[in-house]
C-alpha positions as CSV (number, residue, x, y, z in Angstrom):
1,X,0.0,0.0,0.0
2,X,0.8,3.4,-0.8
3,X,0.4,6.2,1.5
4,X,0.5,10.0,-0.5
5,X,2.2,12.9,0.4
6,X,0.0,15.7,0.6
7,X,2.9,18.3,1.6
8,X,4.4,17.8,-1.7
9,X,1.1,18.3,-3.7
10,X,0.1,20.9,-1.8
11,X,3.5,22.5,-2.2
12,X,3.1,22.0,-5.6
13,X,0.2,23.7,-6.2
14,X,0.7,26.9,-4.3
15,X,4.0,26.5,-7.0
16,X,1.3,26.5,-10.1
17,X,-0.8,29.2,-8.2
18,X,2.5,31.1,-7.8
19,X,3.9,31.0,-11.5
20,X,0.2,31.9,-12.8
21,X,0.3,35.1,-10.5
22,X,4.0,36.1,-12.2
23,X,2.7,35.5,-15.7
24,X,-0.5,37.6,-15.0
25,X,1.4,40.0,-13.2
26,X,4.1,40.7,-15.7
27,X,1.5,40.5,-18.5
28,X,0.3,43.5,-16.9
29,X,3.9,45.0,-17.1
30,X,4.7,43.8,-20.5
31,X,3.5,47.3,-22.3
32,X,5.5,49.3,-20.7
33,X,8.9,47.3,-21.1
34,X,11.2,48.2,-24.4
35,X,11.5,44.7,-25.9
36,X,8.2,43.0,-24.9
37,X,8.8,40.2,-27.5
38,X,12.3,38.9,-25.0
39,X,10.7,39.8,-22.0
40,X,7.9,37.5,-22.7
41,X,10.4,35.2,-23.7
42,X,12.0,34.8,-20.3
43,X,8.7,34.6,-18.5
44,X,7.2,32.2,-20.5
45,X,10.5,29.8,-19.7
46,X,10.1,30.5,-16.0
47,X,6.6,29.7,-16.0
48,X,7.5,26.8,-17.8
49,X,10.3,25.5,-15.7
50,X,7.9,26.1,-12.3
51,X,4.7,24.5,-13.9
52,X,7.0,21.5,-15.0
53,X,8.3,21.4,-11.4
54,X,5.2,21.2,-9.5
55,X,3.4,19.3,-12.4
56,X,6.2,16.5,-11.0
57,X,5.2,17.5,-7.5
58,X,2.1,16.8,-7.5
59,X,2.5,13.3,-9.6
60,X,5.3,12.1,-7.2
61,X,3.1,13.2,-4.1
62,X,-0.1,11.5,-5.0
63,X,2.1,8.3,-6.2
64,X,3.6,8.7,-2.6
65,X,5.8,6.2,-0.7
66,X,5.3,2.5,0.3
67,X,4.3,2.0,4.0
């Protein structure tokens, strides 16, 4: 039997909460910036990165660890 680790998928969801508040936020910031275009461009992999990262999370927390 498996028992899941709810710190981990909860941890990884505040991550996925966090990363959509940083896109939103910088979307919001985005017109004002000179070069838009790269500054989306880093976001987007940030976003990406974290969202991978707690997608992971949350897959290795509800798998969770043998009892």
């Amino acid at each position: 039997m498996r028992r899941k680790n709810w710190r981990v998928v909860i941890a990884g969801v505040v991550l996925i909460v966090i990363a959509l508040v940083f896109f939103f936020f910088m979307l919001s910031i985005a017109s004002k910036s000179n070069d838009p275009v790269a500054l989306f461009q880093t976001v987007g992999t940030v976003v990406g990165a974290v969202g991978g990262i707690s997608l992971v999370m949350i897959i290795i927390g509800l798998i969770g660890k043998k009892v």
